[in-house]
C-alpha positions as CSV (number, residue, x, y, z in Angstrom):
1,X,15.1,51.8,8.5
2,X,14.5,51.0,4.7
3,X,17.7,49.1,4.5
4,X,17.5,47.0,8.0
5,X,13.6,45.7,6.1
6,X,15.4,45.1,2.9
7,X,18.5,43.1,5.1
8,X,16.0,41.1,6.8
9,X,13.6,40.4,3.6
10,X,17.4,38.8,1.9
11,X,18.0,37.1,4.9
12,X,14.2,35.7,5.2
13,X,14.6,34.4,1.2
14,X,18.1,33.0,2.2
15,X,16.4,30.9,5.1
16,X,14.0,30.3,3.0
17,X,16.1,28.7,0.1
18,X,17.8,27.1,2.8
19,X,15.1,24.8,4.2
20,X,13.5,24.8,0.7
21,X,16.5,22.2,-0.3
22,X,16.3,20.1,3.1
23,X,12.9,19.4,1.6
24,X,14.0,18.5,-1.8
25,X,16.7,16.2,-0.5
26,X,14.2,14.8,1.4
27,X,11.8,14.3,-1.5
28,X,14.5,12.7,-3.7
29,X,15.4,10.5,-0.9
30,X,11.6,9.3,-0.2
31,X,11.0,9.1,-3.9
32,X,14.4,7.0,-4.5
33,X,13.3,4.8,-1.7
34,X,9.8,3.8,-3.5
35,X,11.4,3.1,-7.0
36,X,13.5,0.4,-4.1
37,X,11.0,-0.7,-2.4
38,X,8.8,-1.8,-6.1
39,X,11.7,-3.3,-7.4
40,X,12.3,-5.4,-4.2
41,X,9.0,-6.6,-3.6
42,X,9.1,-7.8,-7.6
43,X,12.0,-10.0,-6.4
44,X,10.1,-11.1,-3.4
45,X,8.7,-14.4,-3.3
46,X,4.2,-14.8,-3.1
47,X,4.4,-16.8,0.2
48,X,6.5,-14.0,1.9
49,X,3.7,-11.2,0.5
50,X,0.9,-13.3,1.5
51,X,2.3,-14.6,5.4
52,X,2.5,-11.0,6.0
53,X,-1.1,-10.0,4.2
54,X,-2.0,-13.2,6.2
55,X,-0.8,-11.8,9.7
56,X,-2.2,-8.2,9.2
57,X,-5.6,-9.6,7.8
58,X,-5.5,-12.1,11.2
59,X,-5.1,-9.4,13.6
60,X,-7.3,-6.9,11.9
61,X,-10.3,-9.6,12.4
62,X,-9.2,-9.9,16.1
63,X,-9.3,-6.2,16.7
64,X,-12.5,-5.7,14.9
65,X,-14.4,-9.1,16.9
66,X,-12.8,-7.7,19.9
67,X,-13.3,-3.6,19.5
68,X,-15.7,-2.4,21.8
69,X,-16.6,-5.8,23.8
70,X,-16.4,-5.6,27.7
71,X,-13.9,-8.6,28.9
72,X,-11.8,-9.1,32.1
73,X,-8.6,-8.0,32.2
74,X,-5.3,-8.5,34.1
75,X,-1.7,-6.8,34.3
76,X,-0.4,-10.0,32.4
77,X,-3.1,-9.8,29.8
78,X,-2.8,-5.4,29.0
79,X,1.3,-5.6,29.0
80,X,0.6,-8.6,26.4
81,X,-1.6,-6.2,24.4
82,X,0.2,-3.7,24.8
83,X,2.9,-5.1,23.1
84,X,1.1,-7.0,20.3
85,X,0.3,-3.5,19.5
86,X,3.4,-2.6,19.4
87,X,4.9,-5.8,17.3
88,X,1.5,-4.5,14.7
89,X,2.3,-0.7,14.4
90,X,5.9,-1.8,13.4
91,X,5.2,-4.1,10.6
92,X,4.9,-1.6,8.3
93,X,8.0,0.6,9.1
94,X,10.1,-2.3,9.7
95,X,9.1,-3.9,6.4
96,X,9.9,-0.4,4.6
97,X,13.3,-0.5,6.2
98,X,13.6,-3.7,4.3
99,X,12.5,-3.3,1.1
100,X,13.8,0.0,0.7
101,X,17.3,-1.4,1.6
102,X,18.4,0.8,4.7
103,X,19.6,-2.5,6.3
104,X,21.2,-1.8,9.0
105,X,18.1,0.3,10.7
106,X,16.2,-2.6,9.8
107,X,18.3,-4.8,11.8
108,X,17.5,-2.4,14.8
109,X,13.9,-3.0,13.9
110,X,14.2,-6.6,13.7
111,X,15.8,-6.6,16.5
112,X,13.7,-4.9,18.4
113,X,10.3,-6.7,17.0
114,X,12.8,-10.3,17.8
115,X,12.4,-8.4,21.2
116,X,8.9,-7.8,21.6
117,X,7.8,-11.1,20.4
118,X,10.0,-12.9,23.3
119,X,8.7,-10.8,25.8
120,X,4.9,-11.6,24.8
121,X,5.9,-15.5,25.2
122,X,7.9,-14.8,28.5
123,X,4.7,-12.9,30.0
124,X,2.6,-15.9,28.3
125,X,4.6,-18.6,30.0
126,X,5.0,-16.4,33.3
127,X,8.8,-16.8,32.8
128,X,9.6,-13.3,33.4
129,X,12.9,-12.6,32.9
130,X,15.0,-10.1,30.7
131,X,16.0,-11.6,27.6
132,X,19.1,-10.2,25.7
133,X,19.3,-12.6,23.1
134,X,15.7,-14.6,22.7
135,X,16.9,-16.2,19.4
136,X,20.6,-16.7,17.5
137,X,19.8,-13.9,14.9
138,X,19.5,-10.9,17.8
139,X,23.4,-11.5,18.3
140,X,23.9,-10.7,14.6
141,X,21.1,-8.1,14.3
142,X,23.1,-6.7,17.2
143,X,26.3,-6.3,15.9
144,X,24.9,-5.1,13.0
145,X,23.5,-1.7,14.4
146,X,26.5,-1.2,17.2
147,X,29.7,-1.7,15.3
148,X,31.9,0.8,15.3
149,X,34.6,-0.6,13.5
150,X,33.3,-1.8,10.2
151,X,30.2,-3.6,9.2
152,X,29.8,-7.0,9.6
153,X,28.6,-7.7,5.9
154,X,29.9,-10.2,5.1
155,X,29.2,-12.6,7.9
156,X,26.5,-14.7,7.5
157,X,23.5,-15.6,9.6
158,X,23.7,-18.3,11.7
């Protein structure tokens, strides 16, 4: 009995240890990711900082005027909120991606917010339709995150 406790104590500290350096590596990769991230918004250029500080300061008025206040609504006007909302609570995350240089999940995120934002001007312009490639980039951005034979890095944007 003593020795099946002590067997499953070692086994409980091997697990332990175990998972204890999944969330090291993690913590070295998070903190490796912020000294990126500084050094590549030092390289980035004040109009690029401030149209994005401009965008998330534009909708953050909208949604506080807005919060709260009765209006009418339709099915064309909620999907376009919807995914406004959706386009906003990626900025961040696609942004990180960036800056922190894991490009090619940022090309899935561009591509994806490319995506969004053709979708909102479809439903706008009642031109509902399924876009696979609203804008020259989203063919690149594409390739980018399916190849699997070799990146495409070296092929410029058109």
């Amino acid at each position: 009995m003593h020795e099946q406790h002590t067997a499953k104590q070692s086994t409980r500290k091997e697990v332990s240890e175990f998972l204890r350096g999944g969330i090291d590596h993690e913590g070295r990769i998070l903190e490796s990711g912020i000294t990126i991230r500084e050094r590549s918004k030092a390289q980035y250029k004040q109009e690029w900082l401030d149209a994005r500080l401009q965008l998330l300061s534009i909708s953050a008025l909208l949604l506080n005027q807005k919060d709260g206040v009765p209006g009418e609504t339709s099915a064309k006007i909620s999907d376009r909120l919807t995914l406004i909302m959706a386009f906003l609570q990626g900025v961040y995350a696609t942004e990180t991606l960036i800056s922190e240089g894991q490009y090619i999940k940022a090309a899935a995120a561009l591509k994806q917010d490319i995506e969004i934002l053709a979708r909102i001007g479809e439903i706008k312009h009642e031109a509902y339709r399924i876009t696979l490639n609203p804008l020259p980039c989203a063919g690149y951005l594409n390739d980018l995150t399916h190849r699997s034979e070799g990146l495409p890095c070296t092929r410029s944007l058109p």
